[in-house]
N, C-alpha and C positions, 0 to 999 in steps of 0.2 A: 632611198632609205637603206639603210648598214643591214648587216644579217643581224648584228645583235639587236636594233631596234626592232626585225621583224621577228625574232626570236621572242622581244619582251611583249608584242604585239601577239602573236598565237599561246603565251603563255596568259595574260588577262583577258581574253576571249577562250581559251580552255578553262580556267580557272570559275568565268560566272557562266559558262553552260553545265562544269560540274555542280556549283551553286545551284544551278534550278533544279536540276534530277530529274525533268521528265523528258519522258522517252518518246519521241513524235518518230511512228514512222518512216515516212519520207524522207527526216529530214531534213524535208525543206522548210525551217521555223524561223527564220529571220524575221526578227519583230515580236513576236509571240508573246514571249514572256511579258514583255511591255506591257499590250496588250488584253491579256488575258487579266493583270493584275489593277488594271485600271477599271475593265468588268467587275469583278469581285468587289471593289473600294465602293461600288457605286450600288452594290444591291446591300442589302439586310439581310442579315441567316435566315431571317422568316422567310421574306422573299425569295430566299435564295431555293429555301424546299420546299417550293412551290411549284420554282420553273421545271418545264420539259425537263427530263432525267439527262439528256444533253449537254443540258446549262449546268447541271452539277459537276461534271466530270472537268479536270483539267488535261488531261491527255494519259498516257500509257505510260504507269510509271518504271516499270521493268519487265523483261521476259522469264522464263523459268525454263532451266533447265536440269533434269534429273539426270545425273553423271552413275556412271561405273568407278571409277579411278578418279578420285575429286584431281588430286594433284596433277595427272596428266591434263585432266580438264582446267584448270588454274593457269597450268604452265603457258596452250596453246591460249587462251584470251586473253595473257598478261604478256606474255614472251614473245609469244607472234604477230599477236593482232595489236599488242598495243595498249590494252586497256589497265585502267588504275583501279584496284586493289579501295573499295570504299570503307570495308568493315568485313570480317567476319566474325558469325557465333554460332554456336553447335553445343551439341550433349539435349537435343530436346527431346524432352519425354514428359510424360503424364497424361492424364486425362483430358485436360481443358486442351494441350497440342491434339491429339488422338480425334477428338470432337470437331475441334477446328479443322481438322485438314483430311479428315479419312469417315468421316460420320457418314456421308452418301456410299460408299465404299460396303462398308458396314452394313448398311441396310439392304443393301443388292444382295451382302454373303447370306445373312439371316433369311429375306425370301427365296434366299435359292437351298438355303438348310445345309451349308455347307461353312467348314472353318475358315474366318477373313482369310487366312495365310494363304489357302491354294488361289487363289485370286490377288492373289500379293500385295494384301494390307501388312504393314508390320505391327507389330504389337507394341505401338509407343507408350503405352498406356502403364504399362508393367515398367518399362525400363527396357524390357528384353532386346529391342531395337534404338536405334539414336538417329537425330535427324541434326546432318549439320549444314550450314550456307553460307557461302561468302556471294557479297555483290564487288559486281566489276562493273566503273564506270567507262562510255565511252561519249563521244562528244555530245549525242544526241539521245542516247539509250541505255540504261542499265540491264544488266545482264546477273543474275540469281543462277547459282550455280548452287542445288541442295545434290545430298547423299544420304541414303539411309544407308545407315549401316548396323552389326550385330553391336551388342553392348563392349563384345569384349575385341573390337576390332577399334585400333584406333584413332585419331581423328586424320583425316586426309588421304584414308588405307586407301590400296587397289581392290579390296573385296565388299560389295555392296551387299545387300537384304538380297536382295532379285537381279535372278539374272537380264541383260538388255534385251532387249526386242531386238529376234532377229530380221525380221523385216520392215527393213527402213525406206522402203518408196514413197516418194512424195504423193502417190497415186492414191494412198489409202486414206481411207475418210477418218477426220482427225487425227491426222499428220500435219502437224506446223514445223515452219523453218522459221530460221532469224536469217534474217538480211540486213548485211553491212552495205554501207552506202560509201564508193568510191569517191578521191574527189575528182573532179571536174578534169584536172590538167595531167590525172594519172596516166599513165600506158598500161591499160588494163589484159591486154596480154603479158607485158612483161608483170605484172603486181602478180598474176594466178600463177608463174613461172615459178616465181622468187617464193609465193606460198609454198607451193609446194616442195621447195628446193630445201626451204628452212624448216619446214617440216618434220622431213625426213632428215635432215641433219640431228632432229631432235629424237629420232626414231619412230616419231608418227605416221609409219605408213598408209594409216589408214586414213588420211587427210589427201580427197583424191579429188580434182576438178571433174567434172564432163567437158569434154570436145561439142564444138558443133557441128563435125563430119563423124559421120558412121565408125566404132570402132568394135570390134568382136571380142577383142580381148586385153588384155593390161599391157599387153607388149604395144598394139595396134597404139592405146590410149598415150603411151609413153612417146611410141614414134609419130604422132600428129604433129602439124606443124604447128608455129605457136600461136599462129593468127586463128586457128581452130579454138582457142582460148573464150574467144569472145564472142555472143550472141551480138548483132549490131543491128536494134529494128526500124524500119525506116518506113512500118505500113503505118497509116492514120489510125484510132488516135495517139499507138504508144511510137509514134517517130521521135526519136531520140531517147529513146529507152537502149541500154548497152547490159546482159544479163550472162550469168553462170550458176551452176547448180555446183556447190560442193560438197560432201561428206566431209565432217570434222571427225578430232581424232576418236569422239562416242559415239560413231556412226550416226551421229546428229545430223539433220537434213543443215544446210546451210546456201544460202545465194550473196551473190555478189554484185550490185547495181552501179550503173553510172543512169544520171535522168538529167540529160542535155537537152537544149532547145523546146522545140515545140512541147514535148510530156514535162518537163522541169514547169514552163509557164501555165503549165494543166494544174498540177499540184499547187503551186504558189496562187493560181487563182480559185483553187477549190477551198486551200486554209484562210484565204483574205475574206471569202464567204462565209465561212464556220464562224469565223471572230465575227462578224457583221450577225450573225444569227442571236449569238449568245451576247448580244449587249442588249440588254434593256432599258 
């Protein structure tokens, strides 16, 4: 097969996984879409809110992420990593957004007798604050990238509502990361090298892999060797699981997976069981 055939070949398989828009984990969805819509074809609405709250769901359709710097965050998901640009819209305010998105929020300030703002509600409600979002598609997962920001800051500023959390351990309870799924024939130390390398071309420094030797300090982290890059697990049942922790440029937790052999067949037989559940 030419490069240009397999050029027009990963452009009509990117093309109808953007088409689907949902965001599976893993990853591993080969088939799925098929699938899943062949389920649906074959129940009734009635039927269908009836079944197990399982059977309603069709998968995870984006993750969310609340940025500092919309644009810096824009640049590294579209410019680095690769991802496409689906839509964005912003300037959100009023009540009905305020209710939708901050209402439990809200109730916590009131029994605590205290104004939302020290607990860092904005005040969408007025205007005083704006909430804006752009989604980024990537093969498998959408990626929401919101900002609040002040009314009179404008859209895509470096200055948000609140300031970030400064502790970003994945340790703490309710800390999530996204994880990007490698493919299969990558060199996943060279792929964390070149992250990082274009990164910091872009002045991202704060886009930092972990090692998987011991390192004390940023120098240590810099001088590891590159094979320190990559976690490679090989105990049952995640053998063939290949892993990295990194820091994006919002101090965002971030990982990076390869799932070969044995855990790849784990996944592919746990989603062949999901579809098998949900057909009625």
């Amino acid at each position: 097969m030419t490069d240009e055939a397999d050029n027009a070949t990963d452009m009509g398989r990117r093309t109808l996984l953007q088409t689907a828009g949902a965001a599976v984990v893993t990853g591993l969805v080969a088939g799925a879409t098929d699938a899943r819509a062949a389920t649906q074809d074959g129940m009734s609405s009635a039927a269908r809110d009836e079944a197990p709250l399982g059977a309603r769901l069709q998968g995870v359709q984006h993750f969310g992420l609340t940025v500092q710097n919309m644009e810096r965050a824009y640049q590294f998901y579209t410019e680095v990593l690769g991802g496409t640009e689906v839509f964005r819209h912003g300037d959100f305010q009023g009540d009905g957004v305020q209710n939708t998105l901050l209402a439990d929020q809200e109730i916590e300030a009131n029994a605590r007798g205290v104004n939302p703002r020290t607990i860092g509600v904005p005040d969408l409600r007025s205007g005083a604050q704006r909430l804006d979002v752009r989604f980024i598609q990537f093969d498998n997962m959408v990626l929401e990238l919101l900002q609040y920001r002040e009314a009179d800051q404008p859209m895509g500023a470096a200055k948000s509502f609140a300031e970030p959390l400064e502790h970003m351990s994945p340790a703490f309870p309710r800390m999530m990361h996204i994880c990007f799924y490698v493919r299969d024939d990558v060199d996943f130390n060279k792929f964390i090298a070149d992250l990082e390398a274009e990164s910091a071309r872009r002045g991202m420094n704060q886009v930092r892999a972990n090692r998987t030797i011991r390192v004390m300090t940023e120098a240590d982290r810099k001088a590891a060797p590159r094979s320190a890059n990559t976690n490679r697990v090989t105990a049952e049942p995640s053998n063939g699981w290949e892993l990295i922790y990194c820091k994006g440029p919002e101090g965002e937790q971030l990982e990076f997976v390869k799932a070969l052999g044995p855990v790849k067949q784990r996944f592919s037989e746990a989603l062949a069981k999901r579809q098998q559940t949900i057909v009625r």
